[in-house]
C-alpha positions as CSV (number, residue, x, y, z in Angstrom):
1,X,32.1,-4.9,1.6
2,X,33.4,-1.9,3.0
3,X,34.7,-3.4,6.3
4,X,35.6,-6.6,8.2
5,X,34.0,-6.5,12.2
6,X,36.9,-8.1,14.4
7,X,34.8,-10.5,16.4
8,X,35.6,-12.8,19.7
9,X,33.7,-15.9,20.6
10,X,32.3,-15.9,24.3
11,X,32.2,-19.6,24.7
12,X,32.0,-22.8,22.5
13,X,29.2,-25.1,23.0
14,X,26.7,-26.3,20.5
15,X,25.4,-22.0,19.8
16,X,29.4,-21.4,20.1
17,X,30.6,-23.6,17.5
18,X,28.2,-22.3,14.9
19,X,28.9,-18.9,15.3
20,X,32.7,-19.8,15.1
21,X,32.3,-21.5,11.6
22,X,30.3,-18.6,10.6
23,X,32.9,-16.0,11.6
24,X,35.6,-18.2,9.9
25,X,33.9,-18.6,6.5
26,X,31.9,-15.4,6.3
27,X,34.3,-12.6,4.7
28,X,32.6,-10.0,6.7
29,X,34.2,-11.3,9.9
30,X,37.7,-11.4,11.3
31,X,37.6,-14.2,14.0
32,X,40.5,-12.6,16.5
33,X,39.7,-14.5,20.1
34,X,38.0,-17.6,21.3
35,X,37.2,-17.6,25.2
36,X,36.2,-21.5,26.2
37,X,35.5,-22.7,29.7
38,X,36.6,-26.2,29.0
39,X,40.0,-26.8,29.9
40,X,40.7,-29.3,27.3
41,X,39.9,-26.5,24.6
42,X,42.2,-24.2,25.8
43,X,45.1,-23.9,23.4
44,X,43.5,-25.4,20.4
45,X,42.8,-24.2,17.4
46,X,39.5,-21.9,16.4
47,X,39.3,-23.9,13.2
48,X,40.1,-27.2,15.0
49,X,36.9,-26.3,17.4
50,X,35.1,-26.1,15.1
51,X,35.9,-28.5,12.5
52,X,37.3,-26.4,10.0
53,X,41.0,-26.0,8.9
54,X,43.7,-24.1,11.1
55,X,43.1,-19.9,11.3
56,X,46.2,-19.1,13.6
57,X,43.3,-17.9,16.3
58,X,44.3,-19.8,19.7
59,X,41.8,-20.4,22.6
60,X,41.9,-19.3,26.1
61,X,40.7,-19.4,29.0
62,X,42.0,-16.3,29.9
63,X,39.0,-14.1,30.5
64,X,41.3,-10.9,31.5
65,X,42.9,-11.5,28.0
66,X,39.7,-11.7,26.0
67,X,38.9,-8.1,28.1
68,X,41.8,-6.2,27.0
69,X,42.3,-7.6,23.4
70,X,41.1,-5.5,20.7
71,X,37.8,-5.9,18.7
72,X,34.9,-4.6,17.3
73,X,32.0,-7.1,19.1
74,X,32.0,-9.8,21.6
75,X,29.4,-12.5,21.0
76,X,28.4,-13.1,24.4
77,X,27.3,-17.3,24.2
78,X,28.1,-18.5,27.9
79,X,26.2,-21.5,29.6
80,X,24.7,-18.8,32.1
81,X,23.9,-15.1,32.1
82,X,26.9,-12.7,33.4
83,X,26.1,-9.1,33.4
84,X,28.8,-8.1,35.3
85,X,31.0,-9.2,32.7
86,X,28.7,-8.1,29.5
87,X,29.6,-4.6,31.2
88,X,32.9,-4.8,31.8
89,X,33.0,-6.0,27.9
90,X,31.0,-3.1,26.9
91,X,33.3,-0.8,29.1
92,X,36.4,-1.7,27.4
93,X,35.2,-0.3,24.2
94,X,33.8,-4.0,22.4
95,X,29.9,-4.1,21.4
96,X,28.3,-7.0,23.0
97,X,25.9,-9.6,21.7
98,X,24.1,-12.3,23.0
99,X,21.5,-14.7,22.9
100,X,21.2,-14.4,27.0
101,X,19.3,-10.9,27.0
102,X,18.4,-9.2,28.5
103,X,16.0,-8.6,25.6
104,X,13.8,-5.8,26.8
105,X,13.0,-4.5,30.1
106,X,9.5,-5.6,31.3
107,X,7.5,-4.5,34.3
108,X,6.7,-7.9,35.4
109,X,10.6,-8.8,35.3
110,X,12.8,-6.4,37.6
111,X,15.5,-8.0,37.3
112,X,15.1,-6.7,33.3
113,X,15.2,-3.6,34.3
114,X,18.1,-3.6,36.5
115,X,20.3,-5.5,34.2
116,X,19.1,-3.0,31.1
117,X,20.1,-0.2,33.4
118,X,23.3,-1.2,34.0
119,X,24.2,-2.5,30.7
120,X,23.0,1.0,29.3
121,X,25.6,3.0,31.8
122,X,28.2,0.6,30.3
123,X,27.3,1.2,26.9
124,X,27.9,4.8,28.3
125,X,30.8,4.9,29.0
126,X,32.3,2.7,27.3
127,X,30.9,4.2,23.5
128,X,29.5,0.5,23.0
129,X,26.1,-1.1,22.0
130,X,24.8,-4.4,23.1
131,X,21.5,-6.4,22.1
132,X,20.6,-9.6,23.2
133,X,19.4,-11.5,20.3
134,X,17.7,-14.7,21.6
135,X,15.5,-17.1,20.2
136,X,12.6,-17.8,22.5
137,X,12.9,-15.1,24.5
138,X,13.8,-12.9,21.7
139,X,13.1,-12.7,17.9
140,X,10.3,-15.8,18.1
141,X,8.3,-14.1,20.7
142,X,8.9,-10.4,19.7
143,X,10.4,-10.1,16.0
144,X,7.9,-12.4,14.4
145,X,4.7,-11.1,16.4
146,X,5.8,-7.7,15.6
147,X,6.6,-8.4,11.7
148,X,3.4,-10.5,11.2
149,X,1.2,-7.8,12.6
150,X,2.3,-5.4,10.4
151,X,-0.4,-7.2,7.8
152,X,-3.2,-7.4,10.6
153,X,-6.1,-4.7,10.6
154,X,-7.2,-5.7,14.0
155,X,-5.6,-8.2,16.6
156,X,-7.5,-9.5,19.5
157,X,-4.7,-12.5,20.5
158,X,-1.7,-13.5,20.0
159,X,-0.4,-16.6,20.5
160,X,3.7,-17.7,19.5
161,X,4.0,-21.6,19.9
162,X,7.5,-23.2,20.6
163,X,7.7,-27.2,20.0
164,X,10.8,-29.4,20.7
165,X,10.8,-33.1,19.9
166,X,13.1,-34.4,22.4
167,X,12.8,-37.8,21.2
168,X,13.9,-36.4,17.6
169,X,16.5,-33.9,19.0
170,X,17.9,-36.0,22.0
171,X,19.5,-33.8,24.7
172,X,21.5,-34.7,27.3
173,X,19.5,-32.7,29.6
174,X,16.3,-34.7,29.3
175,X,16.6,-36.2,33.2
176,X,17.1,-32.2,34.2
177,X,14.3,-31.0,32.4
178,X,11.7,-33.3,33.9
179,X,10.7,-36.3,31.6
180,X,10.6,-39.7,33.4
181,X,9.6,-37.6,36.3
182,X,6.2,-38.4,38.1
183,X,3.5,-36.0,37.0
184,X,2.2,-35.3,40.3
185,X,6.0,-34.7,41.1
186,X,6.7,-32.4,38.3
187,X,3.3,-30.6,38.9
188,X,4.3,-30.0,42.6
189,X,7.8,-29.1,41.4
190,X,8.0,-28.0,37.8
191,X,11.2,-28.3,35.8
192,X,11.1,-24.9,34.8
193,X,11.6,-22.2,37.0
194,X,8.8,-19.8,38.7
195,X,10.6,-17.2,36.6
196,X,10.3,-18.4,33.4
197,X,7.2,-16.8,32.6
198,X,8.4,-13.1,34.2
199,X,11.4,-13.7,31.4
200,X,9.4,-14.3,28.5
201,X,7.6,-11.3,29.3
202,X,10.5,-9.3,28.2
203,X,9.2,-10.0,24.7
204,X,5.8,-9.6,25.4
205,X,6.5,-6.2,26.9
206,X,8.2,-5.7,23.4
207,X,5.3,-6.4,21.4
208,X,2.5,-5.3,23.7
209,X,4.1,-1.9,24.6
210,X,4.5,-1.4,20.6
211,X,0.8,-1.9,20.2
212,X,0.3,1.2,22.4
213,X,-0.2,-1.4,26.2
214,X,1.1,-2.7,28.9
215,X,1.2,-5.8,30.7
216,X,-0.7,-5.9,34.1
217,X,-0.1,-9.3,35.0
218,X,0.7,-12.7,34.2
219,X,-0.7,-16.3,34.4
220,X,0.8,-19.9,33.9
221,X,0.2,-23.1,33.6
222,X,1.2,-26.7,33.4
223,X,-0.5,-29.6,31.2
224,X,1.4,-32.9,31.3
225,X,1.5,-35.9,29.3
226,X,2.6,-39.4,30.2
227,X,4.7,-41.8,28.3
228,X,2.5,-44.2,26.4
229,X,4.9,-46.8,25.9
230,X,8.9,-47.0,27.8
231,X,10.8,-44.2,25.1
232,X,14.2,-44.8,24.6
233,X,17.1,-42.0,24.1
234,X,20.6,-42.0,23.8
235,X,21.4,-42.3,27.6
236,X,18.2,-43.8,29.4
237,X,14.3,-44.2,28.7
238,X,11.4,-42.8,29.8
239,X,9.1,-45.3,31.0
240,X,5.8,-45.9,30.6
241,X,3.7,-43.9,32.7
242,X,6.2,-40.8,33.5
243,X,6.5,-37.6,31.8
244,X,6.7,-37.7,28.4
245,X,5.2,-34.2,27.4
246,X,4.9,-30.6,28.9
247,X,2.8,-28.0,27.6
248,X,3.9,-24.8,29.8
249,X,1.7,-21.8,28.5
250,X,2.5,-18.1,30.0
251,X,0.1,-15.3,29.3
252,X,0.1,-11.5,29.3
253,X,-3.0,-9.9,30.9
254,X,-3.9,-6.2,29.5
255,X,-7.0,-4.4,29.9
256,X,-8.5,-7.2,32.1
257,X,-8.1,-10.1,29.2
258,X,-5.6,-12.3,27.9
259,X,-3.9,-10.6,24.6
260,X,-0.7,-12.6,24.9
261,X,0.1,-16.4,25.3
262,X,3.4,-18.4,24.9
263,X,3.0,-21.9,24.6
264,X,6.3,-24.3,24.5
265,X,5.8,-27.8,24.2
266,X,8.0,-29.9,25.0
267,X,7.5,-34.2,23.8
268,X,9.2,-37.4,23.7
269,X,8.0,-38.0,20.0
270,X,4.7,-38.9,19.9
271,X,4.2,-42.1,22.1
272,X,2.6,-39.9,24.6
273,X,-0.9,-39.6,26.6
274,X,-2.3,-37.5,25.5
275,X,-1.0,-37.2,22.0
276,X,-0.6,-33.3,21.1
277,X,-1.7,-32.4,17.5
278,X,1.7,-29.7,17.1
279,X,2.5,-30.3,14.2
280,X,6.6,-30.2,13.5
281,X,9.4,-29.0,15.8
282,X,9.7,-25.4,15.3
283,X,8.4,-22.4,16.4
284,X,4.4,-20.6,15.2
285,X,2.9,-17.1,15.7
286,X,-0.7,-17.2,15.5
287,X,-2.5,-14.2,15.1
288,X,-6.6,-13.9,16.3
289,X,-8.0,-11.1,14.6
290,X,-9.2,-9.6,11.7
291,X,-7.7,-11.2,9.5
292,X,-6.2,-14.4,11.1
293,X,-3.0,-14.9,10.4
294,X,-0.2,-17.9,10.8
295,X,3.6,-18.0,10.7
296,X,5.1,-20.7,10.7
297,X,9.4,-21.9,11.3
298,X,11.0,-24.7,11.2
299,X,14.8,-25.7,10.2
300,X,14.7,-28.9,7.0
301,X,17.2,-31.9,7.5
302,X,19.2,-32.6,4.3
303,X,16.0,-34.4,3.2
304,X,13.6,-31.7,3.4
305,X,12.2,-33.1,6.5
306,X,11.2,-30.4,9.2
307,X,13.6,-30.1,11.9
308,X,14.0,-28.6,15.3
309,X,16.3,-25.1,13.9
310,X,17.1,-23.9,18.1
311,X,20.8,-24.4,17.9
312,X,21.6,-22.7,14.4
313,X,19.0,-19.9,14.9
314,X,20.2,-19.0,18.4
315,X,24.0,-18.9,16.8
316,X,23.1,-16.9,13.3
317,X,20.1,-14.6,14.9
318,X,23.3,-13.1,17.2
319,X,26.2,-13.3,14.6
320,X,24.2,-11.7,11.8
321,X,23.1,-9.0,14.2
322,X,26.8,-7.7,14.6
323,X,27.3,-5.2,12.0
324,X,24.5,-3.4,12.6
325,X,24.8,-3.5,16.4
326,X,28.5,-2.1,15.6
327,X,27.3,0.5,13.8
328,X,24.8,1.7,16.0
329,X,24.6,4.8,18.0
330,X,26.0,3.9,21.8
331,X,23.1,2.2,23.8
332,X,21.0,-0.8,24.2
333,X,19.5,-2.2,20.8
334,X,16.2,-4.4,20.9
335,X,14.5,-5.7,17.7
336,X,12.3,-3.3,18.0
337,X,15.9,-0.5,16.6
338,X,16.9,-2.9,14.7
339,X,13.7,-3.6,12.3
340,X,14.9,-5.7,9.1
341,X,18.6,-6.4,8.7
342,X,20.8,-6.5,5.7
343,X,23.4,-9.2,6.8
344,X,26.7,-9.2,4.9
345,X,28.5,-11.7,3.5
346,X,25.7,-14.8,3.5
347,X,26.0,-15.0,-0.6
348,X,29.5,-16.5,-1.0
């Protein structure tokens, strides 16, 4: 290897913790600060976070700290998205990644294009790159498409498919995100925000504007399904007759026509009314065209069972990113500059 990247942690929850163990035991990496917003972290060990043995690397709360210390990138994995502080980050002279975005500005999402502006004067000044690596938004919805269509000769849709088996991959933010809800509640009032589908659109402004379009407008809607039978999870149930499945699907209108649908699918398992024919937790892109195409991802337990892969890929997509990001010219990086990677150090 012909360097080490000096990296800090932004923050230590499930995405946090991965990326921590990866920076520990990947030789390309010098772990030098942990920021954490728990006050029981604070002053612990790196290792001890995240279940690995002592490194000498001490958290802290201290964001003023983790501002002026000295490093090569930032991986930016708060709860919430903070741009002011992504630019202050960037303005001290530290690269910045994270799986928040923004991911790439989009017509239908101003607030995009404001936050990509003034992350780009940041990156400015400070001599820094930043590039918001995602999962869904990000690399699912733009990589992939973008990758896959490379071996189309003609597309006419394209559709990227998110599933999450809540029921398989229990959450302790179930209650929040609707289930157990009345459907004619959640339809009046939906879980996810108005916005969500103006956020996706930052990858589908990606894709689309690399096909040679652009987005006029957007559509969305909401299909339910109801608990079949009371579902059980680790902190309350879902009874019979309540939510136990959302299908929200977003789509991209160009040239008069849908060319562009995300669909996420969220399920209690499979007790559910009616049943969705998914297939396993993961993510698709699905290609209409000539030829038709399918790509498919999904994590494997230790058993080779298909698995919901959100939490490791958000961690790894961002961590893996850095070197390159570091050793970029001074700006905002998308997928789109960054094409196929060679990460370092994953053969050890």
């Amino acid at each position: 290897m012909q360097r080490r990247y000096r990296v800090i942690q932004w923050a230590t929850g499930n995405v946090g913790k991965v990326s921590i163990r990866q920076f520990i035991e990947n030789p390309a990496y010098e772990l030098v600060g942990v920021l954490v917003t728990n006050p029981e972290k604070v002053g612990k060990d790196a290792g001890e976070l995240a279940g690995l043995p002592l490194t000498g690397v001490i958290a802290t709360d201290d964001a003023e700290a983790i501002v002026a210390m000295e490093a090569d990138c930032v991986h930016f994995a708060a709860a919430a998205e903070d741009i002011e502080m992504v630019c202050r980050l960037l303005r001290s002279g530290k690269n910045v990644v994270s799986p928040l975005g923004p991911f790439y500005p989009s017509n239908q999402f101003p607030h995009s294009v404001e936050a990509s502006e003034a992350i780009a004067a940041a990156c400015a000044e400070g001599a820094t790159s930043f590039h918001g690596s995602g999962i869904h938004p990000g690399f699912a919805g733009d990589l992939l498409p973008l990758v896959l269509a490379r071996a189309a000769g003609r597309i006419d849709h394209i559709h990227v498919t998110e599933v999450v088996d809540f029921a398989a991959n229990p959450s302790s933010y179930i209650p929040f995100m609707g289930f157990g809800r009345e459907p004619a509640d959640l339809l009046a009032n939906p879980a996810r925000s108005p916005e969500a589908a103006l956020m996706f659109s930052q990858s589908m402004a990606m894709v689309i504007e690399a096909l040679g379009k652009t987005i006029e407008r957007m559509e969305t809607s909401l299909e339910l399904a109801t608990a079949s039978e009371d579902i059980p999870y680790p902190g309350g149930v879902v009874a019979k007759g309540t939510v136990g499945g959302q299908h929200y699907e977003w789509t991209a209108v160009v040239d008069g026509k849908p060319l562009m649908t995300f669909h996420c699918f969220w399920k209690m398992g499979d007790c559910i009314d009616p049943v969705w024919n998914t297939g396993p937790s993961g993510y698709s892109v699905r290609i209409e065209g000539e030829p038709a195409l399918l790509m498919t991802l999904s994590g494997l337990d230790a058993q080779g069972r298909p698995q919901y892969p959100g939490l490791s890929l958000t961690a790894l997509l961002g961590v893996n990113a850095i070197p390159a990001v570091c050793d970029a010219a001074p700006g905002i990086v998308t997928h789109r500059e960054l094409g196929v990677l060679a990460p370092p150090g994953l053969l050890r």
